[in-house]
N, C-alpha and C positions, 0 to 999 in steps of 0.2 A: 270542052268539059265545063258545064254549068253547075253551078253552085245550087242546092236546094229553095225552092219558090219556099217554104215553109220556114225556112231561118231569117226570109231578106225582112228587114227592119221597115212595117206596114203602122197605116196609123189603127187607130184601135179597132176588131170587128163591130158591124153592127150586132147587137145581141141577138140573140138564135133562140126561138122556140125551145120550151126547157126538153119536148120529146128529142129535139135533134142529134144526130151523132156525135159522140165524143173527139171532137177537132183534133186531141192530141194526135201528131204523126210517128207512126212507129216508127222504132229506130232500124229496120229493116229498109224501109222505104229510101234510106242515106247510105247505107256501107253497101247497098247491092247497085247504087249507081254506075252509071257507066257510060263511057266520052259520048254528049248528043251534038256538041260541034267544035267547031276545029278553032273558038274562041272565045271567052269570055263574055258573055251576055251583057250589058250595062246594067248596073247594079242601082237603085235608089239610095238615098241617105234620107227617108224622109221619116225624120224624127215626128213624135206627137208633139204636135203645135207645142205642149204645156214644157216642154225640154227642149225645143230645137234652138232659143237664145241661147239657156243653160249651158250645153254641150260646146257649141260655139265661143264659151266665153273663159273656161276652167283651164286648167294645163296644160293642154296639148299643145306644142311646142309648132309652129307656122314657117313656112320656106318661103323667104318676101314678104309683101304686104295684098293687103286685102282679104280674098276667103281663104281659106284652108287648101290647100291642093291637094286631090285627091293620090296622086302618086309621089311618094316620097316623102310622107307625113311621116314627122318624129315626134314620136310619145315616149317623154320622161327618158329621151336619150337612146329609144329603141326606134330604126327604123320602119317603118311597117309599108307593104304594101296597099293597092286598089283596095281590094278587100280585105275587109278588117275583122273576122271570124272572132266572138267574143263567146265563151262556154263560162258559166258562172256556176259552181258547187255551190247548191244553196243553205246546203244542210249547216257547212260551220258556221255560213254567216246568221243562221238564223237562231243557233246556239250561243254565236258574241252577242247577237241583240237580246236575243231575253236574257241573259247572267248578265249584262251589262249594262241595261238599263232597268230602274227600280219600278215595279207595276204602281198603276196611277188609279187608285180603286175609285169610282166615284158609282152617285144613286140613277145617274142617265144610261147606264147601258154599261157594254163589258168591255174591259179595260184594252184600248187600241196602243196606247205606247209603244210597246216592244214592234209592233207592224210598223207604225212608224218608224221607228229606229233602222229597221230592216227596211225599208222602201227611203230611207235617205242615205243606205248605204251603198244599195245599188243606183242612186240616182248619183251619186260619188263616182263608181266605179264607172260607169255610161259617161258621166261629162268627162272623166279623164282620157279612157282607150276608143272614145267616137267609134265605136262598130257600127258596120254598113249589114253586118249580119247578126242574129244575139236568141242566145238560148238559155234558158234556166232548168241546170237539170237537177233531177229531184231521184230520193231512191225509192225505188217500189218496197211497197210491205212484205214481200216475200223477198226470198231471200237464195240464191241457188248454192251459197257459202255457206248456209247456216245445214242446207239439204246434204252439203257434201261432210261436212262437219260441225255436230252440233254444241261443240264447244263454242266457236265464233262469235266470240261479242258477248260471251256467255257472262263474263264478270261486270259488264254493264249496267247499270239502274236501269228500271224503265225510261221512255220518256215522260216528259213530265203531259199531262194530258194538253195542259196550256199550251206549250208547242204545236201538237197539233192542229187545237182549233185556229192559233195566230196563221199557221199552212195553209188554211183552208180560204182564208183573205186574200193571202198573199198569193198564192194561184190565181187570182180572180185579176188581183193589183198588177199584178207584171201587165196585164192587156195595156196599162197608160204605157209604157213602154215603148209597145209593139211587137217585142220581142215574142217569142214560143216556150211553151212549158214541153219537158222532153222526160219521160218516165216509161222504163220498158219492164216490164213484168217480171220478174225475178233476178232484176238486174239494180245495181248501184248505182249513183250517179258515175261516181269513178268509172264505171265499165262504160255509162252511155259517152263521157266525155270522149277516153281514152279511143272509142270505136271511132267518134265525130274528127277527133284532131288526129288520128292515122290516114284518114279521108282528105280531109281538105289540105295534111300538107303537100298530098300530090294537085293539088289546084295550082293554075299559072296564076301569078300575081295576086296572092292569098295569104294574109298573116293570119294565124290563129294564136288566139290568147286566153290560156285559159285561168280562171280566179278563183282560185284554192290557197285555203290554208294547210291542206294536207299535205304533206313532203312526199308520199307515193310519186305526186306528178312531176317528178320531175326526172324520171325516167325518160319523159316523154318529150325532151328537150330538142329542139332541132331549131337548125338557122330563121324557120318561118313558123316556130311552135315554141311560143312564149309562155312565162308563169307570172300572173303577177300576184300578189301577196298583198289584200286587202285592207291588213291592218297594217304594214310597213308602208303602205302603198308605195312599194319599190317591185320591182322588176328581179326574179332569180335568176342568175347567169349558171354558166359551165362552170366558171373560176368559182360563183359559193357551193357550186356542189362537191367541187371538187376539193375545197378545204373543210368542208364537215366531214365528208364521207370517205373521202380517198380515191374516190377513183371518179371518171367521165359517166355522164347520163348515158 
């Protein structure tokens, strides 16, 4: 059972003719997988140059000395296996960076701070959880919640226009990365993650970790299907769900 060639962590594409097809890979192309061999393929770690000291040098926790060992790597007290499946909800973090950083109005062109702030949060999150795989999922403008009930979200302000045009950078930015932008047509990110980490926890030798602020995920708790929590930068267990809410994920 292989891991999708479209998550594993690549250095940036060469740019594509602007006629060329739309790279995104549907999220169909992941949940209808099915076993192609009888073992785990070798996976790269091959960061973009501009982050691979970065990642190597932040908190992730090292078993002896020298490089990092690929099996039995502890992050922040959690162990992880080979593959390191990283699913990033981009929406809240990109809601903390603009409400939380002050826009920087100048006469040179339109105000980048908040992309900023958003691309040094994920460069945060990547040098801490070292994925060997990494996704940015995003929610499609339609909606199949809003189709089934048109109250959904209905008390919500717009967004603010300026969000979006920051989204439209910041799809382009994740490419330093490596990682993939994931967007399925009338679905949320919550639904692409939730399909992505139902998948890979049946992967041998597979952690998946997913980085949300929303408390929904954590439903989706399992011994190889993590949460971590952006702005705590901590890790949610069984034991905190289990004294907020009262009962087990």
């Amino acid at each position: 059972l292989s891991l999708p060639s479209f998550l594993l962590i690549v250095p940036p594409p060469v740019p594509q003719p602007t006629h060329s097809a739309d790279p995104t890979p549907h999220l169909s192309s992941l949940i209808s997988l099915s076993p192609s061999s009888s073992s785990l393929s070798p996976l790269s770690f091959s960061l973009h140059p501009l982050y691979k000291n970065y990642c190597s040098e932040t908190d992730g926790e090292r078993e002896g000395e020298g490089e990092t060992k690929r099996k039995g790597l502890k992050i922040k007290g959690k162990e992880m296996k080979e593959n390191r499946v990283v699913l990033i909800d981009v929406m809240p973090l990109v809601f903390r960076s603009f409400h939380g950083v002050d826009s920087e109005v100048n006469t040179e062109g339109p105000d980048r701070s908040r992309l900023y702030a958003l691309i040094k949060q994920a460069t945060s999150i990547i040098g801490t959880l070292k994925p060997t795989h990494l996704a940015f999922a995003f929610d499609s403008f339609s909606n199949w919640r809003k189709q089934f009930k048109s109250s959904y979200k209905a008390n919500r302000p717009p967004i603010d226009p300026q969000i979006h045009y920051q989204m439209q950078f910041f799809r382009k930015a994740v490419n330093i990365f490596g990682g993939v932008n994931l967007e399925e047509e009338g679905m949320e990110a919550d639904d692409v993650i939730a399909a992505i980490a139902k998948k890979t926890s049946n992967f041998p030798d597979t952690s998946t970790t997913i980085v949300s602020l929303d408390k929904d995920f954590v439903q989706l708790l399992q011994p190889d299907v993590h949460i971590y929590h952006p702005k705590n930068k901590t890790f949610i267990t069984e034991s905190d769900v289990m004294k907020k809410f009262g009962v087990n994920p």
